[in-house]
C-alpha positions as CSV (number, residue, x, y, z in Angstrom):
1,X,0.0,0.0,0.0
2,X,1.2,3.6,-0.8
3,X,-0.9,5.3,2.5
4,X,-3.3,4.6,4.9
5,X,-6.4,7.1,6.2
6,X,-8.5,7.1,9.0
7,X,-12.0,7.5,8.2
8,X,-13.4,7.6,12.2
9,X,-11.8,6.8,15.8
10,X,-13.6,6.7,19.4
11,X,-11.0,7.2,22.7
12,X,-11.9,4.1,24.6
13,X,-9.4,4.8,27.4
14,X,-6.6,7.4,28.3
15,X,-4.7,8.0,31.3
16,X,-1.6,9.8,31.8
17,X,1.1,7.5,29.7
18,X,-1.7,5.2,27.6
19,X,-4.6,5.6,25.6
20,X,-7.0,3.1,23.3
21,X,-8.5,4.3,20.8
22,X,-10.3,2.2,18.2
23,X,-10.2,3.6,14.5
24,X,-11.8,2.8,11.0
25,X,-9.3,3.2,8.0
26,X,-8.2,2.0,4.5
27,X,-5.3,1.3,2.8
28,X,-4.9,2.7,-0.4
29,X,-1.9,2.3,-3.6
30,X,-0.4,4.7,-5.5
31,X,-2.8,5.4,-7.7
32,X,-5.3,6.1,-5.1
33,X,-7.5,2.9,-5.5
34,X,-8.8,1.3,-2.3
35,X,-7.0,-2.0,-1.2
36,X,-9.1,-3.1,2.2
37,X,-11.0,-1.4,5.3
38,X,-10.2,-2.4,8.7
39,X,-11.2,-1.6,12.3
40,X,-8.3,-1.8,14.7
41,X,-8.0,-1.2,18.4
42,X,-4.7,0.9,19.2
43,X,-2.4,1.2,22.4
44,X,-0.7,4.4,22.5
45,X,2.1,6.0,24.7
46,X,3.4,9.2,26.0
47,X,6.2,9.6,25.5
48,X,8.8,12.5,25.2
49,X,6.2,15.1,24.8
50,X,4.2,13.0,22.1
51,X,1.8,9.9,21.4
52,X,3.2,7.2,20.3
53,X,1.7,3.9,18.6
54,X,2.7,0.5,20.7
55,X,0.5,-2.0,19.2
56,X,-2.3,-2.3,16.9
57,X,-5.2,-5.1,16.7
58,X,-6.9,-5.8,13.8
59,X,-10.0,-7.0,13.8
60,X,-10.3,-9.2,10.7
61,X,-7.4,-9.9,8.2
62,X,-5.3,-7.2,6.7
63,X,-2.8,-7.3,4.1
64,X,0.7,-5.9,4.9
65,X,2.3,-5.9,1.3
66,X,4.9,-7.2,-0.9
């Protein structure tokens, strides 16, 4: 895939150094046609000043590439 978008995400849980939040999004190629749609639950951290991704779950399959 060439880039990703979200399309919607809900904040299930923060606290001062994590945060789930569960998103909708799709991967798209380089010429801007749609490869899959996913829901995923992410874990984030802060860390120096920012949020961080730690994991992902994906809810269903999703391709990673070549």
């Amino acid at each position: 895939w060439a880039y990703s978008r979200i399309h919607q995400n809900e904040l299930v849980y923060e606290d001062d150094t994590t945060a789930m939040v569960n998103i909708n999004f799709s991967r798209y190629d380089s010429t801007d046609a749609l490869i899959s749609t996913s829901d995923a639950i992410c874990l984030l951290v802060y860390r120096d000043g920012a949020w961080k991704l730690k994991w992902g779950f994906v809810n269903g399959n999703l391709t990673l590439g070549n």
